[in-house]
DRENLOVEX-11588 format. One record per residue: x, y, z of N, C-alpha, C in turn; residue in three letters. Coordinates in steps of 0.02 Angstrom, whole numbers, plus 32768, in hexadecimal, padded with zeros to 4 digits. Layout:
% DRENLOVEX-11588
XYZXYZXYZALA/...
This chain:
% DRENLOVEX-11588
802A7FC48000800080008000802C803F8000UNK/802280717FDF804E80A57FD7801E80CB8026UNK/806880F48039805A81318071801F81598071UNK/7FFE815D80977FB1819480887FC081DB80B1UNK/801681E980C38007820C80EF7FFB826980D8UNK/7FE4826C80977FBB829F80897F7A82A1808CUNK/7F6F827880BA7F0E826580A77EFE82BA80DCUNK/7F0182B181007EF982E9812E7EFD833980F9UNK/7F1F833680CA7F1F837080B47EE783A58095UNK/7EC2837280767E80838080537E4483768093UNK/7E2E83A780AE7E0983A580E37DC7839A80C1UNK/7DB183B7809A7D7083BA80787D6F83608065UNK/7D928359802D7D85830880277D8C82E08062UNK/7DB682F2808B7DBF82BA80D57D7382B780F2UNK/7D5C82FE80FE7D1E82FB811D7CD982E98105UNK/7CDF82F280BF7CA482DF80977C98828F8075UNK/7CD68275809A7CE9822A808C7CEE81FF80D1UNK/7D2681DF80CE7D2E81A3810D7D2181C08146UNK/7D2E821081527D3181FB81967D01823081A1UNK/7CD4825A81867C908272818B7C6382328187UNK/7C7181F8816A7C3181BF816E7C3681B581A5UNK/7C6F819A81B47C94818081EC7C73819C8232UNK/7C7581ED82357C4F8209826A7C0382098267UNK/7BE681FA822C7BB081FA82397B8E81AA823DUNK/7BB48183822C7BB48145824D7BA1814382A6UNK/7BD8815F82BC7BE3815782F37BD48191831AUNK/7B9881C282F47B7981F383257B6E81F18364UNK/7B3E81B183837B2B81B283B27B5C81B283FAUNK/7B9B818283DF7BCB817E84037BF781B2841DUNK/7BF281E583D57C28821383E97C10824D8414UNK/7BAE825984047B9C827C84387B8D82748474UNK/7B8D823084947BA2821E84BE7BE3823984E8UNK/7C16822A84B57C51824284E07C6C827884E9UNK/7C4082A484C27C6482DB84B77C24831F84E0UNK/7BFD82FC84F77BB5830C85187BE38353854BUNK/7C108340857B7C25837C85BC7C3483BA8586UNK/7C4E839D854D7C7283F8850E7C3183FC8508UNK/7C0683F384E07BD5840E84D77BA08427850FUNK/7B9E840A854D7B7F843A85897B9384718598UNK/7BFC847185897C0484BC85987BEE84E78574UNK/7C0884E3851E7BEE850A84F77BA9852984FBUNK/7B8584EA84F97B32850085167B1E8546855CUNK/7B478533858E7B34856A85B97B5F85B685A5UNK/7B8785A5856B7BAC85E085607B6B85FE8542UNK/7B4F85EC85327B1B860E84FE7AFD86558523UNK/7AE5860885657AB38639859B7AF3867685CEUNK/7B2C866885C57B3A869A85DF7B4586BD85C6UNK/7B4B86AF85767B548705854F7B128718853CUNK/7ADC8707855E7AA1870D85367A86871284EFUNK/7AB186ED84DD7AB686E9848F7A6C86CF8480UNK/7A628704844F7A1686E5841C7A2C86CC83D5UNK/7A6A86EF83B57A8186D283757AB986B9837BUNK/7AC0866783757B08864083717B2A861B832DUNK/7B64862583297B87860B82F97BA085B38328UNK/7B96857F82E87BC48544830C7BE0854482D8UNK/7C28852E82E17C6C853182A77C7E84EE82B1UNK/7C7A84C4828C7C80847C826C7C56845482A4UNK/7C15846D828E7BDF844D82BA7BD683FD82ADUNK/7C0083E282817BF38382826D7BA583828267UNK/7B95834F82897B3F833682797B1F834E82C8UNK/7B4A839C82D27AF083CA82EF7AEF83C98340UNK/7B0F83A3836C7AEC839083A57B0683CD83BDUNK/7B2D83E983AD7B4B843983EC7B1C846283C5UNK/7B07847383977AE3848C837D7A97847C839AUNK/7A70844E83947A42844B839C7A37846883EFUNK/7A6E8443841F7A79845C84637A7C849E847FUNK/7A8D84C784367A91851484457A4985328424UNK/7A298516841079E1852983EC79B78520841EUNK/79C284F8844D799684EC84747993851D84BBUNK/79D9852384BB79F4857484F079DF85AC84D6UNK/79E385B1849179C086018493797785FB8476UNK/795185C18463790785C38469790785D08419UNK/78C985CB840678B385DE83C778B9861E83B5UNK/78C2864283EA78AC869783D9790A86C483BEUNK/7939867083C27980867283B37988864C8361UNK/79BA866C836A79D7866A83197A2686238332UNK/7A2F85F583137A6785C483147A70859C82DCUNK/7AAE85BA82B07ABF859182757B088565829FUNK/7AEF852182687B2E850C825E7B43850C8225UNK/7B98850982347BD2851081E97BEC84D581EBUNK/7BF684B981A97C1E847281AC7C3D8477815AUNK/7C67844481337C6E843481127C6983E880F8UNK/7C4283DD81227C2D839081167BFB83808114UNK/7BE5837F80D87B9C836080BD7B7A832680D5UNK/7B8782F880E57B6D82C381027B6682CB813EUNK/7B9F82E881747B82830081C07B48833381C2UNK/7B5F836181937B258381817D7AD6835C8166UNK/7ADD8343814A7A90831D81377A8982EF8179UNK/7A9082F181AE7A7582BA81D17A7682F5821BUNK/7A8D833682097AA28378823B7A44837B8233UNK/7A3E839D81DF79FA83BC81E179C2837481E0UNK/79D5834181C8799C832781ED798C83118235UNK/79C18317826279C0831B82BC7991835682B2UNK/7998839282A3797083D282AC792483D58292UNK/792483AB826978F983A7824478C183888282UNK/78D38354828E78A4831782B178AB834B8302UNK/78D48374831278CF83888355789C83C2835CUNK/788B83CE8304786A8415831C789184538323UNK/78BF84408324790B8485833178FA84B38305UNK/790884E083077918852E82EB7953853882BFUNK/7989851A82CC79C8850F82C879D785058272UNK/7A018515824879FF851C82047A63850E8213UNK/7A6184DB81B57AA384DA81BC7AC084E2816CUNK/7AF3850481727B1F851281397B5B84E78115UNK/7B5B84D280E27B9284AD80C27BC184DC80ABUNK/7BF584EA80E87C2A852480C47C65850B80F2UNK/7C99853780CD7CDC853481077CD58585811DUNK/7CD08566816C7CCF85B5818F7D0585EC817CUNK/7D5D85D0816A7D8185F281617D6D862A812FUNK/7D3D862581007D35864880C27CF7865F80BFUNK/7CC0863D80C67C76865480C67C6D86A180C4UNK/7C3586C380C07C1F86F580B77C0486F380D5UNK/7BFA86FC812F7BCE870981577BA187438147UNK/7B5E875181527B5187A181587B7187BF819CUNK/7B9787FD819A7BAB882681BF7B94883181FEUNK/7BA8882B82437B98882682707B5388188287UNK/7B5087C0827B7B0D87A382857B28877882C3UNK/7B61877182E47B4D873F831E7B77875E8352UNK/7B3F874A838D7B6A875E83C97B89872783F1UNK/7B8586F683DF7BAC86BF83ED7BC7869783B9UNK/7BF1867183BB7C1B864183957C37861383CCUNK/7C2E85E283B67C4B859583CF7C68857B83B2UNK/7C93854583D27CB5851683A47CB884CF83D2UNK/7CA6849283CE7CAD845F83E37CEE842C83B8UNK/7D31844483AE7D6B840E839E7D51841E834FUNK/7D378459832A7D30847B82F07D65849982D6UNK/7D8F84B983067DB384EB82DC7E0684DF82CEUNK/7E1D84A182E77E5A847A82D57E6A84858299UNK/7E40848C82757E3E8466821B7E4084A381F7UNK/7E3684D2820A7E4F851081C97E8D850B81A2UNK/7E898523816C7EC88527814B7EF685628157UNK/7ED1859E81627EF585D5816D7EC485ED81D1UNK/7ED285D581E37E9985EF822C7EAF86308237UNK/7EEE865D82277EE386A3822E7E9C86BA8210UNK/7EA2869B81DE7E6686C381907E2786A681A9UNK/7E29866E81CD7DFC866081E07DC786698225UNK/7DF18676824A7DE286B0826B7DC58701826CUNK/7DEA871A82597DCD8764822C7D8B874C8218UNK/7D85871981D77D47872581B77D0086FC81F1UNK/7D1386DB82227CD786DC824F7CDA87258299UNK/7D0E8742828F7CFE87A182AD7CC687AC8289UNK/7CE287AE82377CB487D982077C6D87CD8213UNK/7C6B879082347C23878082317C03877E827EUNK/7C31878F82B27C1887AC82DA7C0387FC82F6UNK/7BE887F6832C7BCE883C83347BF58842836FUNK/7BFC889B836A7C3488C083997C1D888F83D8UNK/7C48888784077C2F886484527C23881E8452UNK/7C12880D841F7C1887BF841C7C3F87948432UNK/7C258751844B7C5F872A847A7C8286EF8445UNK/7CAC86C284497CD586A284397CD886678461UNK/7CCE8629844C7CD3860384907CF085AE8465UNK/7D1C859884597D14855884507D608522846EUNK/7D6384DB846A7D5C84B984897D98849A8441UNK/7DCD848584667DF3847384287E34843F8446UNK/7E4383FE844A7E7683EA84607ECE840C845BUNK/7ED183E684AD7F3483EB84A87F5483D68484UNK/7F8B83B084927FAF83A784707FAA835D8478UNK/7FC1832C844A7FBD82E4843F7FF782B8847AUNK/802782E9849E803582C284D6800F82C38514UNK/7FDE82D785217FB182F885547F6E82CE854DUNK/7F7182C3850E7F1C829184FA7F47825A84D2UNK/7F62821D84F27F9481E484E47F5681BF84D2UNK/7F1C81CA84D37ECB819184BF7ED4818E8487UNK/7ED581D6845C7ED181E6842C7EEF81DA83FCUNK/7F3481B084077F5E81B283DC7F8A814783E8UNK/7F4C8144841E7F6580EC84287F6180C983F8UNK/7F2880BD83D67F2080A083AB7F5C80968360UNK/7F5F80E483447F9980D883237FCF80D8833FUNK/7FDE80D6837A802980C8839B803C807A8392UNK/8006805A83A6800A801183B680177FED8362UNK/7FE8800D832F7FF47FF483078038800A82B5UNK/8055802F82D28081806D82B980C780318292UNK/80BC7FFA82C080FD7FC982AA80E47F9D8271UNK/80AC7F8C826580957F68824A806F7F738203UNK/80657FD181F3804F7FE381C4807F800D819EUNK/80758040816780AD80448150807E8093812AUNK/80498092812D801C80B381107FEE80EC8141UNK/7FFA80E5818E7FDC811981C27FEC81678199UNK/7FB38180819F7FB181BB817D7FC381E681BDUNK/8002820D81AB801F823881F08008826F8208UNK/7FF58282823F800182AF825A801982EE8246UNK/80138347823D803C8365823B8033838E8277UNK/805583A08298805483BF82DE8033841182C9UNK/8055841B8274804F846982897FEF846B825AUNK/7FCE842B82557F8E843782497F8A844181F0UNK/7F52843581E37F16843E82017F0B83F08228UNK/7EF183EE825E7EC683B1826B7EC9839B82B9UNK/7EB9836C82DB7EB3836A831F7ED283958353UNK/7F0F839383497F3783A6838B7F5083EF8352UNK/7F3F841583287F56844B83267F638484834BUNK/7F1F8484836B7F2084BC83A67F3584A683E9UNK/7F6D847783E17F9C844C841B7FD784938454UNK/7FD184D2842A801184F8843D7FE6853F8459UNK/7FC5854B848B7F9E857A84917FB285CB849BUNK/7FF385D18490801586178480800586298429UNK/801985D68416800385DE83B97FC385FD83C7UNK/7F7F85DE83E17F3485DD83E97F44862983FAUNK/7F5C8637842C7F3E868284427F4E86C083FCUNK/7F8686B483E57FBC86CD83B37F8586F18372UNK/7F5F868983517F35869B832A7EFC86C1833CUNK/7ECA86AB837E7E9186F783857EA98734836EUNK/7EE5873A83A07EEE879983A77EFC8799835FUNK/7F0F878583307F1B879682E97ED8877382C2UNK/7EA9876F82D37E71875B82C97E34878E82CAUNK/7E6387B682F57E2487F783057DFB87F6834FUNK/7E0B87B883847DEF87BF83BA7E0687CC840AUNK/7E0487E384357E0D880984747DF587D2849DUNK/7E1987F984E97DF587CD852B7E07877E852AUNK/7E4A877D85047E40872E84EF7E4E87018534UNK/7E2C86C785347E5586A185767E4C865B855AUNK/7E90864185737E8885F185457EA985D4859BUNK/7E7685A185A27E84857485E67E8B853985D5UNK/7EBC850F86147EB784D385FA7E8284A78628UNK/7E42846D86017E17844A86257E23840F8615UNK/7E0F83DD86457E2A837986487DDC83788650UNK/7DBA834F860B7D78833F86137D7B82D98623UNK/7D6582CF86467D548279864C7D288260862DUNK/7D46823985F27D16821E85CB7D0F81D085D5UNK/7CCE81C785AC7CBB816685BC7CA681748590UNK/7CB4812585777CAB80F185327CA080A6853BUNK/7C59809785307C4A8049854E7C788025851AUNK/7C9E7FE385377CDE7FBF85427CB77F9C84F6UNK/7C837FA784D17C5F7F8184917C637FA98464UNK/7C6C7FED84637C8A802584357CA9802E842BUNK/7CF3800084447D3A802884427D51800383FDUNK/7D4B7FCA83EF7D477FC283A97D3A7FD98371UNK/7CFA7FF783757CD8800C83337CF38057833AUNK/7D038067837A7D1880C383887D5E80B7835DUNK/7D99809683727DDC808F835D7DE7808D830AUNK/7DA9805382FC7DB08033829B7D89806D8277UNK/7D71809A828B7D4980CD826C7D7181198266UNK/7D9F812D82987D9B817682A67DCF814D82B0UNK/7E0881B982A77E4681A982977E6A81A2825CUNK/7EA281A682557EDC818782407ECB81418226UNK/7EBF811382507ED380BB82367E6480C7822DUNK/7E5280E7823E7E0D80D582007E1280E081CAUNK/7E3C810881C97E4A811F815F7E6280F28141UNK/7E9980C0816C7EBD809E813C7E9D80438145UNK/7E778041817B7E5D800181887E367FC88137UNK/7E118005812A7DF4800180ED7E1F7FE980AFUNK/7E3F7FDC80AD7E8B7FD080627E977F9A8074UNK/7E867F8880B87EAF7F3A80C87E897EE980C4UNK/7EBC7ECE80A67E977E8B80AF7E807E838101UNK/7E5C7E3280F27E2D7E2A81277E647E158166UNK/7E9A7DF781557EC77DC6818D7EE77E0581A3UNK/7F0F7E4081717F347E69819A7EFE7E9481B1UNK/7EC37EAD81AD7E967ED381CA7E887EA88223UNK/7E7F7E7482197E757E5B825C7EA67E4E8286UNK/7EE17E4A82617F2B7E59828B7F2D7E9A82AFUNK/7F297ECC82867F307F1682957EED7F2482D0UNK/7EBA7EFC82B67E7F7F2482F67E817EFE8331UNK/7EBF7EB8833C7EB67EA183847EFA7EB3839FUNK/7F2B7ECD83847F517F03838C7F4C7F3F83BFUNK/7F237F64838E7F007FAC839A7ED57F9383D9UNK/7EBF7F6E83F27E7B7F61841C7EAE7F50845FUNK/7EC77F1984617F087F2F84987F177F5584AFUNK/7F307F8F84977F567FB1849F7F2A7FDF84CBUNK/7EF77FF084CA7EB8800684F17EA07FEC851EUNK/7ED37FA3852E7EAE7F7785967EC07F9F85B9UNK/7EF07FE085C27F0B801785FB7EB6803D8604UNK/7E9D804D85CD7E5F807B85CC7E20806085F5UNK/7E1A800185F47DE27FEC85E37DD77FD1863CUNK/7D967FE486517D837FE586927D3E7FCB869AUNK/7D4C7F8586A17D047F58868D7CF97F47865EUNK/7C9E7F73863E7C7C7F8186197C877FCE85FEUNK/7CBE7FF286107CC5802885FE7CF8803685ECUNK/7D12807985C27D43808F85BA7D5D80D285D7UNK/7D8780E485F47D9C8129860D7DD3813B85FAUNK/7DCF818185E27E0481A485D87DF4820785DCUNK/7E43821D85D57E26826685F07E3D828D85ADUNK/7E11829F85967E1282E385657E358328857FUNK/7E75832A85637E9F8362857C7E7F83A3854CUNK/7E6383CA85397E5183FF85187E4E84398535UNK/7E48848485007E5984C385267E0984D68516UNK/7DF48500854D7DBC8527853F7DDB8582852EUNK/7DC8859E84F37DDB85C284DD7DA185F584C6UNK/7DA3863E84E67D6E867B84E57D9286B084D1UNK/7D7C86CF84B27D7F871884A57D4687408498UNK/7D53877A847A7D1787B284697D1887D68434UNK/7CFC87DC84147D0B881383CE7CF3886583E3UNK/7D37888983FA7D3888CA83F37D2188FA83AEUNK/
């Protein structure tokens, strides 16, 4: 198998392919785990009293829908994504909930917001993935209004969240094709360096910035860690290319390597991520 480790480069095809199915495969699971980010975001709403919210790589909706429901019908909440398929399964969650909530097939970096339409903006592990996040930045200012808050939720660095990165560790000897990592982004652990993070706002156009660091505790029933590992990720991109004998080599591998995590019927591990606010002066 030749090297895939440009797969990561093309964000639009990555997401509108393996690993946008991939998440929407495994919706239910991931809002599950990812349920404590989206409570904060959610009360950010109510403390900025936000009636109009931006979500920036809202996937298939659930921080979104969570923030539609904080500011009521009488509130305005788009989501932004570039992934069509999280997207089609985003607006039909909204659809069947009755939500208010409307979503856009764009890349936030570029879009044409109308001019100071939101007083909030979120991000739930959205904004890793820009190509230029200075530019991308600026152009969600443009689309906020003077006073507007800033609030999202973005992992450390990949020695800090060792969960995250077990799977292809364990199997790193045995493949030849793990699509790599680049530290300086776009993609998981980009916003790993939070002087970089603060660096890009203020050249972004936003004030008041404060980037903290939070340890969220997550669980994963000990029957998901399979289908979580062979799906998402690195070794879900490349699982797919492989015959059936080295595929089952590689996934009892990978599954090992995860008995440190596994507690019963459950799985535990701690989500190292920064919560990150500002304001548009």
């Amino acid at each position: 198998m030749q090297p895939s480790s440009g797969i990561f480069d093309d964000q639009s095809a990555l997401w509108n392919g393996l690993a946008g199915r991939a998440w929407v495969d495994q919706q239910a699971l991931l809002d599950a785990l990812f349920r404590p980010m989206e409570a904060m975001l959610a009360q950010a709403a109510v403390d900025a009293r936000a009636t109009s919210v931006l979500d920036v790589g809202c996937g298939t909706g659930s921080t979104t829908l969570a923030l539609a429901r904080r500011v009521g019908r009488s509130g305005h909440c788009v989501g932004i994504d570039i992934s069509e398929p999280m997207l089609d399964l985003a607006r039909a969650r909204a659809e069947a909930e009755g939500a208010s909530a409307i979503f856009i097939g764009a890349d936030a970096q570029t879009h044409a917001f109308d001019p100071a339409s939101f007083d909030l903006i979120v991000s739930r592990f959205g904004v890793m993935f820009f190509s230029d996040p200075v530019a991308a930045f600026l152009n969600l200012r443009r689309g906020a209004r003077d006073g507007a808050r800033l609030a999202f939720i973005a992992w450390r660095g990949a020695d800090e969240n060792p969960f995250m990165t077990t799977a292809e560790g364990a199997v790193a000897p045995l493949l030849s094709n793990l699509p790599a990592r680049r530290p300086d982004g776009p993609g998981q652990f980009a916003f790993a360096d939070d002087r970089r993070v603060h660096a890009i706002l203020e050249e972004g156009g936003w004030a008041g910035i404060e980037i903290r660091p939070i340890d969220i505790p997550c669980i994963l029933p000990e029957s998901a860690l399979v289908p979580y590992i062979t799906r998402l990720g690195p070794l879900g991109l490349v699982l797919q290319e492989m015959d059936q004998a080295t595929r089952t080599s590689v996934v009892e591998t990978a599954r090992a390597a995860f008995d440190p995590y596994v507690d019963g019927q459950e799985v535990r591990f701690t989500a190292a991520c920064w919560m990150a606010s500002a304001q548009a002066t």
